[in-house]
BAFI-3210 file (N, C-alpha, C; in Angstrom, 3 decimals, decimal comma, padded with zeros to 6 digits):
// residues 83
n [1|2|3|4|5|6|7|8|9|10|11|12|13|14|15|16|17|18|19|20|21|22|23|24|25|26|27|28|29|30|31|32|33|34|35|36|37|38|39|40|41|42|43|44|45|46|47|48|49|50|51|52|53|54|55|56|57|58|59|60|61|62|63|64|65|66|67|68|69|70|71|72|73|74|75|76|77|78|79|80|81|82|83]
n.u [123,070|122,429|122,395|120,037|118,055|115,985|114,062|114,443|114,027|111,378|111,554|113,121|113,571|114,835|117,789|115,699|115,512|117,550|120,251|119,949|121,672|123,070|124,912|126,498|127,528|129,954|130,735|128,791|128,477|130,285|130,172|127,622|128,615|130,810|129,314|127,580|129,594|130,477|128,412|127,183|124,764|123,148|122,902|122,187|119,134|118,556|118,163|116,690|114,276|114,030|113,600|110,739|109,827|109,828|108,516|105,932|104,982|105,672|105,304|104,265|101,359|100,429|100,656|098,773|096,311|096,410|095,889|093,252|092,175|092,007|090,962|088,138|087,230|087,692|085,849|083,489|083,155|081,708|081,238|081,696|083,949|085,975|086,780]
n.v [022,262|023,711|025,844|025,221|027,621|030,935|030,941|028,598|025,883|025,211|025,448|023,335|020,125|017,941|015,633|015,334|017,085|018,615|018,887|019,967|021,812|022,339|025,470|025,695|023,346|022,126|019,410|018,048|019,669|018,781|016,247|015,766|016,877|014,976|012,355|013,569|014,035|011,613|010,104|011,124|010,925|011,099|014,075|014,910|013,953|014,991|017,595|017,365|017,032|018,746|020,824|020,377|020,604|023,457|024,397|023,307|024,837|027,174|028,094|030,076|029,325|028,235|030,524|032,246|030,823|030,401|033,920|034,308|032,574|034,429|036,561|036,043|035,157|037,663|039,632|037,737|037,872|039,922|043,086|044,725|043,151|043,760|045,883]
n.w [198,999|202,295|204,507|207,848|208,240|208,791|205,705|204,202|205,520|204,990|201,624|200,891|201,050|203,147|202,015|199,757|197,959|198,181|200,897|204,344|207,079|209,841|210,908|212,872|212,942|210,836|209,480|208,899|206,863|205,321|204,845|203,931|201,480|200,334|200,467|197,811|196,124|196,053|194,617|192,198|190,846|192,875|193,405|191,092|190,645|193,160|191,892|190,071|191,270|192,618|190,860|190,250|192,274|192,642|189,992|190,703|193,009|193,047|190,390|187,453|186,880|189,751|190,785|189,616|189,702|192,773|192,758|191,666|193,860|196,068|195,223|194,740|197,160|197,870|196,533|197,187|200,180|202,621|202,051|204,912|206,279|204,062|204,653]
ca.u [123,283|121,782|121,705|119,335|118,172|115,097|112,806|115,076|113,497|110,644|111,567|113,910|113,406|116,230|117,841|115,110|115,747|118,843|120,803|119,762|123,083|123,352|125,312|127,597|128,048|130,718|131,353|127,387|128,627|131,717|129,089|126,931|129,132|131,133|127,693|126,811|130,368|130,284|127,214|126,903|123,300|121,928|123,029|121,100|118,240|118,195|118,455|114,854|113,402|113,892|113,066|109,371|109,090|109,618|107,506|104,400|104,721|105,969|105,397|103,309|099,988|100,082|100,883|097,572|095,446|096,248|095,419|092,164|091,352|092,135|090,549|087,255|086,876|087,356|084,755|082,163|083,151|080,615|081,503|082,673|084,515|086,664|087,757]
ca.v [022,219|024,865|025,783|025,404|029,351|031,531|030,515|027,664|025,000|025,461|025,036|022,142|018,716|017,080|014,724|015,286|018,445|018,960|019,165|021,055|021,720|023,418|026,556|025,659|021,832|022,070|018,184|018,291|019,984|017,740|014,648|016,147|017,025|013,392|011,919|013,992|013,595|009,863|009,451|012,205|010,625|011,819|015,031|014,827|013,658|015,951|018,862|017,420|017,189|020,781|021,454|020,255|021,686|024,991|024,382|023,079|025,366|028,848|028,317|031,162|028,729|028,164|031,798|032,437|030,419|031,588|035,183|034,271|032,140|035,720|037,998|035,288|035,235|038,841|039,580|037,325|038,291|041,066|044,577|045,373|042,897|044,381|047,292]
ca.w [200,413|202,375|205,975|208,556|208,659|208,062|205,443|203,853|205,314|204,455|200,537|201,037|201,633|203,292|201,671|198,651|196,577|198,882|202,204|205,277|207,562|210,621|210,880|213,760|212,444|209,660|209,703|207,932|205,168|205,028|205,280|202,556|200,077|200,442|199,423|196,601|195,369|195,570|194,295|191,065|189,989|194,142|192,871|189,542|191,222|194,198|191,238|188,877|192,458|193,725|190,018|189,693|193,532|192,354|189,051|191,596|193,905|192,684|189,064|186,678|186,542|190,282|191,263|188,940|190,824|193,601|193,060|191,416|194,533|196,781|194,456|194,639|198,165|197,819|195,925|197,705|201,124|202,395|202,230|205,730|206,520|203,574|205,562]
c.u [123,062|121,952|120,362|118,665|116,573|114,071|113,073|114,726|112,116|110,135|112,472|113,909|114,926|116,672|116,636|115,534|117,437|119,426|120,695|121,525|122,485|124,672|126,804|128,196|129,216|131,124|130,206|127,352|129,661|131,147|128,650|127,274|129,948|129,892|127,540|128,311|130,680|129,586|126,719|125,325|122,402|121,857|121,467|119,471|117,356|117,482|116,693|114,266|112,974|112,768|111,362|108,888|108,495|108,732|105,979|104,225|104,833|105,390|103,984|101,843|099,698|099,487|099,162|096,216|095,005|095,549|093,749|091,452|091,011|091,313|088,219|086,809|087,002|086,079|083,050|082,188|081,762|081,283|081,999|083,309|085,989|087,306|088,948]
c.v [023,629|024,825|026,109|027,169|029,645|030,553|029,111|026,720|024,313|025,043|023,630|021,434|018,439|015,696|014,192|015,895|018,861|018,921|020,163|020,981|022,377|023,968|026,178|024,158|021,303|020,607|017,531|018,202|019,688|016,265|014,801|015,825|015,982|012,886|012,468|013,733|011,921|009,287|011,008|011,962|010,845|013,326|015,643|014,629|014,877|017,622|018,700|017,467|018,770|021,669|021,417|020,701|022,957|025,614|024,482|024,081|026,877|029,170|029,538|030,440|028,819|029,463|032,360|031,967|030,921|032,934|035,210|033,541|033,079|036,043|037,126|035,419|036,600|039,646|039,101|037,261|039,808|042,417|044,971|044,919|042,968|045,196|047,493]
c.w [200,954|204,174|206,875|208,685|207,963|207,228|204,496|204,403|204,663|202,828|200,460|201,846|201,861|202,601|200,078|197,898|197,042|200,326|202,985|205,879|208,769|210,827|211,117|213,650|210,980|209,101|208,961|207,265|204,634|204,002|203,742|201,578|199,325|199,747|198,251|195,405|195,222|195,073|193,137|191,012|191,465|193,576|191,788|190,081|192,176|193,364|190,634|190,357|192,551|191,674|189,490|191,201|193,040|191,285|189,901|192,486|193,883|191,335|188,780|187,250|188,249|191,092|191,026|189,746|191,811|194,274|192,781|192,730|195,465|196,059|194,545|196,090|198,582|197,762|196,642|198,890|201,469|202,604|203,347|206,428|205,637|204,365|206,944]
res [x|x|x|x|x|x|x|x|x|x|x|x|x|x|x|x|x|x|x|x|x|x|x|x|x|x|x|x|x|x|x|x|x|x|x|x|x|x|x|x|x|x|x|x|x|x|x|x|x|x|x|x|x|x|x|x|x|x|x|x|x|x|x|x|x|x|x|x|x|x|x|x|x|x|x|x|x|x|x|x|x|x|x]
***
């Protein structure tokens, strides 16, 4: 459970990997946490979720990619639009 803020939505699905909240709504993270304690296996769930997010999306291999797809369009960009 996470609040609404900054770059946190962004990585979290509501209700997928975990609970958004807002800030000034404390009754949210009342709500939430009711659910996840009545229900252990949303929990469990919510947890392999966020965990093959963060594999797909942050992980070593993708990161890799990535830089090789930068460093590629680097490369075959023309010279002064480098600068």
């Amino acid at each position: 459970m996470l609040f609404r803020s900054s770059g946190i939505p962004e990585v979290i699905e509501d209700g997928a990997n975990g609970f958004l909240v807002d800030l000034d709504e404390p009754h949210q993270m009342a709500d939430r946490a009711l659910r996840i304690l009545e229900d252990p296996g949303l929990g469990q769930r919510m947890g392999r979720h966020g965990q093959r997010q963060v594999k797909d999306r942050f992980g070593v291999d993708r990161q890799v990619d990535e830089y090789v797809k930068l460093y590629r369009r680097i490369i075959s960009s023309p010279r002064e639009k480098r600068r």
